[in-house]
Residue frames as a rotation matrix with the C-alpha (Angstrom) as fourth column:
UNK 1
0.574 -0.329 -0.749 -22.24
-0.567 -0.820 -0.074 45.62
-0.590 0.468 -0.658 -77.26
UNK 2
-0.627 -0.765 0.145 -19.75
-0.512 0.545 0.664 42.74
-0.587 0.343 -0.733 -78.34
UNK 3
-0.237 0.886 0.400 -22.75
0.350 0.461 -0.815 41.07
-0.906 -0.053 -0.420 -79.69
UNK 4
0.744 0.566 -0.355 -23.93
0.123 -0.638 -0.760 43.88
-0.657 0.522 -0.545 -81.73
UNK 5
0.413 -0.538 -0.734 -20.57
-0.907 -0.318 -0.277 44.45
-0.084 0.781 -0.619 -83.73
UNK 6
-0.873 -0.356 0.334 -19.51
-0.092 0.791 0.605 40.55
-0.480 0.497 -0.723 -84.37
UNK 7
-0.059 0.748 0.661 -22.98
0.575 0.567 -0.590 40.62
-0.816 0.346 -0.464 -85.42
UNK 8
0.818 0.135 -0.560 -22.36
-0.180 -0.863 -0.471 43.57
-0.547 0.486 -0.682 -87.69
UNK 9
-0.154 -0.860 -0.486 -19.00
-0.921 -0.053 0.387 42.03
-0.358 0.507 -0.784 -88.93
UNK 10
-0.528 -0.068 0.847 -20.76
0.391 0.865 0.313 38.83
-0.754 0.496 -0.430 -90.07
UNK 11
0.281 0.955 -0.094 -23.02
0.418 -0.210 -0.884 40.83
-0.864 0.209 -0.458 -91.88
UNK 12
0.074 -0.595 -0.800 -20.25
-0.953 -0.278 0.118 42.90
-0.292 0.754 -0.588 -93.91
UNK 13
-0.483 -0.485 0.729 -18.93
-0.344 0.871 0.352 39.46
-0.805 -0.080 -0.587 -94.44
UNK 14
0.086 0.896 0.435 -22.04
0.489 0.342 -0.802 37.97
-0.868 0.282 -0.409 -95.45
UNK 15
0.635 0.429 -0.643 -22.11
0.047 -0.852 -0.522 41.09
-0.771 0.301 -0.561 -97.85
UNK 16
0.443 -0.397 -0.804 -19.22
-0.689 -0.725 -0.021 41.42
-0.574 0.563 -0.595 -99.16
UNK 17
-0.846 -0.019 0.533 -18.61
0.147 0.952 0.268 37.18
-0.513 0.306 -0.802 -99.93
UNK 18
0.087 0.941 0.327 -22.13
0.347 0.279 -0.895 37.50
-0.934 0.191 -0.303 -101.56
UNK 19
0.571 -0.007 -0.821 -20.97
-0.664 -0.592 -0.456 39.60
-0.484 0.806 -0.342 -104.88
UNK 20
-0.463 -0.782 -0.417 -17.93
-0.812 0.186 0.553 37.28
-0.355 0.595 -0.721 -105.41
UNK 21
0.627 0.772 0.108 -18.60
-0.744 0.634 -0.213 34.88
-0.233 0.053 0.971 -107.65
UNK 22
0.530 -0.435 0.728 -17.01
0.042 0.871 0.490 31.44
-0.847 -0.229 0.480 -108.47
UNK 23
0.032 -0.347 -0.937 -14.59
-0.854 -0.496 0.155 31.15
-0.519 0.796 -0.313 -111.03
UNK 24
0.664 0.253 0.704 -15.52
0.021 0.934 -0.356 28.22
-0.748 0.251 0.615 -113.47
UNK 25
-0.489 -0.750 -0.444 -12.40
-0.589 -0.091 0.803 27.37
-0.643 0.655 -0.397 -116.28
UNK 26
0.105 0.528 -0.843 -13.12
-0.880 -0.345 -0.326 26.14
-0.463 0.776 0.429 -119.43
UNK 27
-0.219 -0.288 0.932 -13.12
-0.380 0.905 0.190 22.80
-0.898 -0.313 -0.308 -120.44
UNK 28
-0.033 0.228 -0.973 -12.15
-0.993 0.102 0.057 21.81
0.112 0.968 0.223 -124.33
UNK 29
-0.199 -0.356 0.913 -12.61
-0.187 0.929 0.321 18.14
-0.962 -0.106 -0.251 -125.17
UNK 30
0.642 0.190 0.743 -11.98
0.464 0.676 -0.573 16.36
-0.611 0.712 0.345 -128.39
UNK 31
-0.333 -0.906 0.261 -10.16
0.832 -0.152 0.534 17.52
-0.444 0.395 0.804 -131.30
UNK 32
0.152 0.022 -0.988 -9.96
-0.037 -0.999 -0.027 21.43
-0.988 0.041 -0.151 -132.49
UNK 33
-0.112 0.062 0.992 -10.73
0.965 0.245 0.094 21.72
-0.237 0.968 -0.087 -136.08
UNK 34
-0.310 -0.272 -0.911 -10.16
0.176 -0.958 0.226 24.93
-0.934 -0.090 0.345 -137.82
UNK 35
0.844 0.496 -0.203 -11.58
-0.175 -0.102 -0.979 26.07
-0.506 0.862 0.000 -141.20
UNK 36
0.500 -0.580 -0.643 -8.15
-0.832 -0.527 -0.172 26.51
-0.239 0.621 -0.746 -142.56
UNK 37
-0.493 -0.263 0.829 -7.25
-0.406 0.913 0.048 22.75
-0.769 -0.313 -0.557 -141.56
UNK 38
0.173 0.905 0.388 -10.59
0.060 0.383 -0.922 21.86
-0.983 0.182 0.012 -143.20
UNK 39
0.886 0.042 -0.462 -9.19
-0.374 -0.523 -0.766 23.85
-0.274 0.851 -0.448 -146.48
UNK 40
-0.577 -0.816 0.039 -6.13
-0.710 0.525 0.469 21.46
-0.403 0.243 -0.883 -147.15
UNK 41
-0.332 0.262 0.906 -8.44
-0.026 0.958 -0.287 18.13
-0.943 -0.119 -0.311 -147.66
UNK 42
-0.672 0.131 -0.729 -8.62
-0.721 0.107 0.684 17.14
0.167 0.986 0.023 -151.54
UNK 43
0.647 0.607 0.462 -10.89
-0.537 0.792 -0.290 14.32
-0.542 -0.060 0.838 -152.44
UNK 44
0.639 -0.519 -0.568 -8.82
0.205 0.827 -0.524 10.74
0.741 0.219 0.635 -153.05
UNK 45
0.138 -0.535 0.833 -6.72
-0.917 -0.388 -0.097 11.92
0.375 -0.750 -0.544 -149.93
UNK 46
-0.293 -0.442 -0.848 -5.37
0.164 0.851 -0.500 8.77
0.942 -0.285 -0.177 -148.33
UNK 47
0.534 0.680 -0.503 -6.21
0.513 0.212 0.832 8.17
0.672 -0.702 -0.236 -144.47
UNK 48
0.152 -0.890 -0.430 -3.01
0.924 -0.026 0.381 8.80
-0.350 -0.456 0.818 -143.72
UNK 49
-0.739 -0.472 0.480 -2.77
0.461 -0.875 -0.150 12.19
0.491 0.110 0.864 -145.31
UNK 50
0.069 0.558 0.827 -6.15
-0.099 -0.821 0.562 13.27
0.993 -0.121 -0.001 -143.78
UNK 51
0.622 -0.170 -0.764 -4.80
0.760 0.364 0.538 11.73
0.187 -0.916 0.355 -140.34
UNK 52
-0.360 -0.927 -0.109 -1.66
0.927 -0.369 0.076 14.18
-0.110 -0.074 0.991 -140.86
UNK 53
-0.597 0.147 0.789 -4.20
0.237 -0.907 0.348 17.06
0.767 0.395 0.506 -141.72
UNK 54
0.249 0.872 0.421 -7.02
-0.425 -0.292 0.857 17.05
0.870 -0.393 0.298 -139.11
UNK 55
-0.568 -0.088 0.818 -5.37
-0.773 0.398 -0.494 14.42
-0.282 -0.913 -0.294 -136.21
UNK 56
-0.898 0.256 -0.357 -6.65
-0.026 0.781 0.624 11.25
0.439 0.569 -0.695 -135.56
UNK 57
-0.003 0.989 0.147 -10.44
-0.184 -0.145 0.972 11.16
0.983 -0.024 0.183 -135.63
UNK 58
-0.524 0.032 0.851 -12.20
-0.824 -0.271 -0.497 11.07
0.215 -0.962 0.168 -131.93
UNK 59
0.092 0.658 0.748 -14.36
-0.498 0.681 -0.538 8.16
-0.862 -0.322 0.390 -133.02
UNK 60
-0.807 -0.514 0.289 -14.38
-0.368 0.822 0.435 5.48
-0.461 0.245 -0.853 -135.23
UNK 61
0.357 0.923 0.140 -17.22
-0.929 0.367 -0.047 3.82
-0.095 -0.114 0.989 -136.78
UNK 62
-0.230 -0.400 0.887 -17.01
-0.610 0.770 0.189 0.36
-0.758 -0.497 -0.421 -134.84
UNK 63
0.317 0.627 0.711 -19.12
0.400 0.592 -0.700 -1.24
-0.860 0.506 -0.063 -138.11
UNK 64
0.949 -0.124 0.290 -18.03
0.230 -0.358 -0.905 1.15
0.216 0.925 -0.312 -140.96
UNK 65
0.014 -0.793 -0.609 -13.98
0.769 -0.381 0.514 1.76
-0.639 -0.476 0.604 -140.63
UNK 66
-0.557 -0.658 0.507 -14.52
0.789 -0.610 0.074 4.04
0.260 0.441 0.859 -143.49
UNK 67
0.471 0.811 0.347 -16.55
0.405 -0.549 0.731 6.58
0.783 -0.204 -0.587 -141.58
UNK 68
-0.242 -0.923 0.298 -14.63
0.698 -0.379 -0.608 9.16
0.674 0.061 0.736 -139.48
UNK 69
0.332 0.690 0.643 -15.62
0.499 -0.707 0.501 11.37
0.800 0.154 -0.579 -136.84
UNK 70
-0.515 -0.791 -0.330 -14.26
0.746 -0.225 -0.626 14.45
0.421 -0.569 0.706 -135.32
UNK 71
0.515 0.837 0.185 -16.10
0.433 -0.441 0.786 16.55
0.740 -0.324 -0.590 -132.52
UNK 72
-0.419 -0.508 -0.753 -15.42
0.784 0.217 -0.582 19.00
0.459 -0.834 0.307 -130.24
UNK 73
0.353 0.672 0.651 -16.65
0.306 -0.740 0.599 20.70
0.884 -0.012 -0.467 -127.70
UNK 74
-0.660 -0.561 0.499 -15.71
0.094 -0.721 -0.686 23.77
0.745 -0.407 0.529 -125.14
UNK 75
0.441 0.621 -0.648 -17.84
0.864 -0.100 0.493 23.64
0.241 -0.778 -0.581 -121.89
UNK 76
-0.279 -0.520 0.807 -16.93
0.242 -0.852 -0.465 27.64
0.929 0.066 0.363 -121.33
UNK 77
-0.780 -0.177 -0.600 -17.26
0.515 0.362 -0.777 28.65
0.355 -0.915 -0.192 -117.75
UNK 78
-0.806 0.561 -0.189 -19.79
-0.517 -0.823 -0.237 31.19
-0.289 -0.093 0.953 -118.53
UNK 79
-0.214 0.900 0.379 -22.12
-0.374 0.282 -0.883 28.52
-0.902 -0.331 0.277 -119.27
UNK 80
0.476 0.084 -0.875 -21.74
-0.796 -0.381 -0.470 28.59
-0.373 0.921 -0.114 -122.95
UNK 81
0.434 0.048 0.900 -21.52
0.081 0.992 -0.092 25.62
-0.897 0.113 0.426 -124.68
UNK 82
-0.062 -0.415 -0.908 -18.98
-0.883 -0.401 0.244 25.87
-0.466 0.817 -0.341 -127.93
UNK 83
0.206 0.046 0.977 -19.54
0.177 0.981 -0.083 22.67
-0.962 0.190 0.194 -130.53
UNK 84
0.315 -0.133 -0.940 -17.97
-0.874 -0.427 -0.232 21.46
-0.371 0.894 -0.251 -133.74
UNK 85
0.134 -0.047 0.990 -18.35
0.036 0.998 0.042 18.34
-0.990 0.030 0.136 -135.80
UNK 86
0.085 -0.254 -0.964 -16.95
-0.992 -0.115 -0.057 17.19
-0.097 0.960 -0.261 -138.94
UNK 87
0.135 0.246 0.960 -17.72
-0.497 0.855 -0.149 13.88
-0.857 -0.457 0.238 -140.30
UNK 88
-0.124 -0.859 -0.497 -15.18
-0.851 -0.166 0.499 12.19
-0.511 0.485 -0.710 -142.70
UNK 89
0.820 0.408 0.401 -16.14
-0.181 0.850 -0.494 9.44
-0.543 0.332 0.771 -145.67
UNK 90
-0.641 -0.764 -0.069 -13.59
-0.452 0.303 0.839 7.19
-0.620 0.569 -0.540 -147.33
UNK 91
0.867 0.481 0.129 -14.53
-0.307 0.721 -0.621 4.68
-0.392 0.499 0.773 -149.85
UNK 92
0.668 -0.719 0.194 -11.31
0.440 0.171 -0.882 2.35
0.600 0.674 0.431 -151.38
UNK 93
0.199 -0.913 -0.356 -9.20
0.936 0.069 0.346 3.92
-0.291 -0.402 0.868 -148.38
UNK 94
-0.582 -0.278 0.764 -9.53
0.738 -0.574 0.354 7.13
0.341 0.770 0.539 -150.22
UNK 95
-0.632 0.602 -0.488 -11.17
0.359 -0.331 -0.873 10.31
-0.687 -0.726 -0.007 -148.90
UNK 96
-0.610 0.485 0.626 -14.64
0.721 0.012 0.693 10.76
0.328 0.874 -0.358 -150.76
UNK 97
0.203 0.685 0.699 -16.50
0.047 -0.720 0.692 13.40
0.978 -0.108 -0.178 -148.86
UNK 98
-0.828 -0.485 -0.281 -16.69
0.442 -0.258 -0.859 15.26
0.344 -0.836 0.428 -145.80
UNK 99
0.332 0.829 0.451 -20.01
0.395 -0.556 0.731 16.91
0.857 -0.065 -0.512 -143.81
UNK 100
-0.531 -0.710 -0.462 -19.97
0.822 -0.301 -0.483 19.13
0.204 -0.637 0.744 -140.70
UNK 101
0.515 0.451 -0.729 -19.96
0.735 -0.671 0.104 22.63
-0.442 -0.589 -0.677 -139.14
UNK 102
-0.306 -0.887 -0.346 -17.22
0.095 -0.390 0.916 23.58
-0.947 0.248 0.203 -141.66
UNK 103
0.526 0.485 -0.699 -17.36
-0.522 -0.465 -0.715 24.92
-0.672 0.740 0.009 -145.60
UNK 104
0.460 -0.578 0.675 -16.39
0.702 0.701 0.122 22.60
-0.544 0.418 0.728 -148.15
UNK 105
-0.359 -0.659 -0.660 -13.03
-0.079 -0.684 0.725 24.44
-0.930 0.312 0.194 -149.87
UNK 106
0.595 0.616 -0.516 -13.80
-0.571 -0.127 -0.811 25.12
-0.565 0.777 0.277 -153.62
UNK 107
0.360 -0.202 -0.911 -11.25
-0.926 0.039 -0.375 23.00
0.111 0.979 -0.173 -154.71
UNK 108
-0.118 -0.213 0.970 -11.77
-0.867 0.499 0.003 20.06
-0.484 -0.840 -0.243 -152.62
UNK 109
0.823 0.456 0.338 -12.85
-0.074 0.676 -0.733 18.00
-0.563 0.578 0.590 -155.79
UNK 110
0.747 -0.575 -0.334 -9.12
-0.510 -0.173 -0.843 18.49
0.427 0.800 -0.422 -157.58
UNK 111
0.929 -0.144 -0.342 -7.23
0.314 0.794 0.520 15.61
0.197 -0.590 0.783 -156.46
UNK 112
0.559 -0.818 -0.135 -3.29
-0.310 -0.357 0.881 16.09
-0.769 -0.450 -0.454 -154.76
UNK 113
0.593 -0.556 -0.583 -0.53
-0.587 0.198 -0.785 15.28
0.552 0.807 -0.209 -157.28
């Protein structure tokens, strides 16, 4: 009889531990980049102002210093994989273009005063 109902309370057990599932947290790495962030950057920007607009870049290029690159991504616990890159050209120290996951602003060609 003792038998029959520990074996019947591992079973609930069993049972009712089987639905729960694990809870996995999210995990951002690199640098958050917003559209609106993205919509400040003129062209002839200095390094230093687009350092002060976006942060400083996640990578380097070890061969090109004037090559920029910011990336990040969200490992979401649901599996889901969030990504955004944005990849910054100088030329002269000067910012001359930008590519990416982001919209160039419409008046990104009118230099800062």
């Amino acid at each position: 009889m003792r038998t029959k109902f520990t074996y019947s309370i591992i079973c609930l057990l069993a049972l009712v531990l089987s639905g729960c599932s694990i809870y996995r947290i999210s995990v951002p790495q690199g640098n958050f980049i917003e559209q609106k962030q993205v919509d400040k950057l003129r062209i002839s920007m200095s390094k230093e102002q687009v350092k002060f607009v976006l942060g400083s870049p996640v990578a380097e290029n070890a061969f090109r210093e004037d090559v920029w690159y910011y990336t990040y991504h969200l490992s979401r616990g649901d599996d889901k994989l969030v990504e955004k890159n944005l990849t910054v050209y100088f030329e002269n120290d000067q910012l001359k273009d930008f590519k990416g996951d982001f919209e160039k602003p419409a008046d990104f060609n009118t230099p800062l005063e």
